[in-house]
N, C-alpha and C positions, 0 to 999 in steps of 0.2 A: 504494500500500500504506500503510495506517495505520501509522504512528509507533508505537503502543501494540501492536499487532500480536504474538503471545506465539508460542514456537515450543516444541511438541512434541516431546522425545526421548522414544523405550521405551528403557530400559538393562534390559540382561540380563547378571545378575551370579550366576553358577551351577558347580558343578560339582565337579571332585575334587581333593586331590592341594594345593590352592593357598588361600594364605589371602583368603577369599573377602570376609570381612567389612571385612578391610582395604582391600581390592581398591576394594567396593562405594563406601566413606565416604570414599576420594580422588576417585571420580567422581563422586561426588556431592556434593564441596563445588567440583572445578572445575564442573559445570554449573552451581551456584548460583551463581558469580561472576556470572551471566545474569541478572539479575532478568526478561528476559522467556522465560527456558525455564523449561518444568513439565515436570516428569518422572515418568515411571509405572517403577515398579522391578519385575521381576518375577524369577525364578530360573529361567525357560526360553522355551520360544517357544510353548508352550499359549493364548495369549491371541491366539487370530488377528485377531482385530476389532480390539484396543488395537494391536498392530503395524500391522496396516492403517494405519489412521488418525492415528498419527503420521508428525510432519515427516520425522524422520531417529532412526535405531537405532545403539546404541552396545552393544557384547558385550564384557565378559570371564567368557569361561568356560574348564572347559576337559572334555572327554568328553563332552559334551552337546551327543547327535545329535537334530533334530527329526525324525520321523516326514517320508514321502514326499514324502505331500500340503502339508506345512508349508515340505521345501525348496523344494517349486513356488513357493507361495505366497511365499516368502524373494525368489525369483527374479524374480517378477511384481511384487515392490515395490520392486523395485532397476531394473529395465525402465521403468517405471512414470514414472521421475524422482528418487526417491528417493534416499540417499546415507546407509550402513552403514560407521559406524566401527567395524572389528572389530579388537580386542585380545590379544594374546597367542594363548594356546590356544582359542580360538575355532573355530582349524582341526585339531583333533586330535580323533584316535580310539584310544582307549587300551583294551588288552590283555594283564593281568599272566600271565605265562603260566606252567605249573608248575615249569619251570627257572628261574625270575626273572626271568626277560628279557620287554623289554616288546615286544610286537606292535604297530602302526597298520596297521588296514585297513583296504583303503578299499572301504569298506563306502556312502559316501553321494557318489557322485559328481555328483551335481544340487547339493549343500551345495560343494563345494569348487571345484565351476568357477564359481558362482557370487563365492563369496570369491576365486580366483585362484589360490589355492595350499591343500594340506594339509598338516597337520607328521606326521612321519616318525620323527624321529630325532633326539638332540642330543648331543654330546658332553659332558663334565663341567664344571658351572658353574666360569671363569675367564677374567679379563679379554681383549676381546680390542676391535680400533678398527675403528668404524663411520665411513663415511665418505658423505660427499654424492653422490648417482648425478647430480642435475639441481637444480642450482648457483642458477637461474634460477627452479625454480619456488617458489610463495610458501609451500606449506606446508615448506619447509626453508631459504630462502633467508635466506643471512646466519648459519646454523647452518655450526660449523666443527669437524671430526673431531675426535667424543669416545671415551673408551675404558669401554667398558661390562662391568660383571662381573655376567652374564646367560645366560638358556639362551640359546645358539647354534642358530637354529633350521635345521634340515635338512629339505628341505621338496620335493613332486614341486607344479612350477608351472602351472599352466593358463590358456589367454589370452591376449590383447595387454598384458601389465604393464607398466605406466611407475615404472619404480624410480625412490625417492626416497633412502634410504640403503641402503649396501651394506655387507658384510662378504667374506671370503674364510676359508675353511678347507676344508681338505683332511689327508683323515685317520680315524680311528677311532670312532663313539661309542658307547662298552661299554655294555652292557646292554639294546641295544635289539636286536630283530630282524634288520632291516636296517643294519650297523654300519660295514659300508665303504661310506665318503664318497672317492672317489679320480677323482671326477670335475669337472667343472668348477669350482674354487673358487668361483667368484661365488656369496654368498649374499643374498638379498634381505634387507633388515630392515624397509624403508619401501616403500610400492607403492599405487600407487591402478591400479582395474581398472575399466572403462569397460563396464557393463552394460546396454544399452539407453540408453535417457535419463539413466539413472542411475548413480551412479557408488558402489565400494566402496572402503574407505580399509585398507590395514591395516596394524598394527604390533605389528612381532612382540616387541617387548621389551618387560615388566613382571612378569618372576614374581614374586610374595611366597607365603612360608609361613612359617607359625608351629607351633608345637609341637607341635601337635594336628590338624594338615591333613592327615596321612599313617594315618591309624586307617581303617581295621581293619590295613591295611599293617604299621603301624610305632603301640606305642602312641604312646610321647613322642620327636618330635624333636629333637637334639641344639639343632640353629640356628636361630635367628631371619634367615629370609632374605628382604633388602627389595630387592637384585639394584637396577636402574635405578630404581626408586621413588625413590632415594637421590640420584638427579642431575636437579639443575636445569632441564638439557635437556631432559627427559623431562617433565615438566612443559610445557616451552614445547611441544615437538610435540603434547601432549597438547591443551593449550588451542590452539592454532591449529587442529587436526585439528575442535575441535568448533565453531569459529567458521567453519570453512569448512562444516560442515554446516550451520550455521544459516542463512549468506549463500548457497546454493546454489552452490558452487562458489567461493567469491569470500572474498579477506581484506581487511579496512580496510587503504586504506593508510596 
């Protein structure tokens, strides 16, 4: 393989509810840290050819279900060889319902056995400690239990998942349909899912919103919320998660 050799991400940076733009210009200056990745930005998965034909996909969305044909297609590139860093809400299906309570249906189930899990449910943002599932492997290895104040994702999983960080809750999360959590505390937060050749990466922590993320909802929101944006950590899992995409599975030692 050429030395000068340049690696392809598609990032899809799309959806509701979350501050997207900020989202977008943190992934977008850690991919620059690469001078050999070029990246195609797009705000959904309509571009089947540019998905195609890149290295490896990188998603923060969040409500943003592709079309049947497109989860196929998702699925055939992750079978294929490929390897999908998907981000926060990436796996949500969101439904404001006329009582205010929010719905997830699962509505795209080709989309979420692919990614390994759907989000569901979350309790109300407040700190809670993540911890290392698998001590040994390189994308967390030498990371040591931080305390993260983020959505708690509550999630139905799909799969052989090899957890890489874990939480626990059990309990309540108001507003949402489905709200009693009284089952197994184990929550994933880190997980890579072994799809054909290919492999999916995802991590559930990064929400941000800003003022204006919640309209038509809400005109002006109270908080500016940078939730795990704000910890270091988050950062390094971030930049290793994209360096192991580039290196097909593999991190410098």
């Amino acid at each position: 393989m050429s030395e000068h050799k340049t690696t392809h991400c598609y990032l899809v940076v799309g959806g509701k509810y979350h501050d997207m733009d900020f989202a977008r210009l943190e992934l977008l200056k850690l991919l620059a840290e690469d001078p050999k990745i070029r990246t195609t930005v797009a705000p959904d998965y309509s571009d089947h050819e540019g998905i195609m034909n890149s290295d490896f996909l990188m998603t923060y969305t969040c409500d943003v279900t592709p079309p049947e044909a497109t989860q196929k297609a998702l699925n055939n590139y992750v079978e294929s060889g490929k390897r999908w860093f998907a981000l926060h809400g990436t796996n949500s299906i969101l439904r404001f319902l006329e009582d205010g309570r929010v719905d997830s249906p699962r509505e795209a189930p080709q989309l979420m056995k692919t990614l390994g899990s759907q989000f569901i449910a979350h309790p109300p943002i407040e700190p809670y400690t993540v911890t290392v599932s698998d001590a040994d492997h390189p994308l967390v290895k030498g990371v040591e239990p931080f305390e993260a104040t983020d959505e708690l994702y509550l999630c139905d999983y799909h799969g052989n998942l090899h957890a890489l960080l874990e939480t626990h809750f059990q309990g309540a999360a108001a507003g949402f349909v489905e709200d009693d959590w009284q089952d197994d505390p184990k929550r994933l937060v880190y997980y890579t899912h072994n799809v054909g050749k290919g492999e999916v990466l995802y991590l559930t922590l990064g929400h941000c919103r800003g003022h204006y993320d919640m309209q038509p909802n809400i005109d002006f929101y109270p908080a500016i919320e940078r939730c795990s944006w704000d910890l270091p950590v988050f950062y390094d899992l971030l930049r290793r998660g994209i360096q192991w995409c580039v290196n097909d599975g593999k991190l410098a030692a």
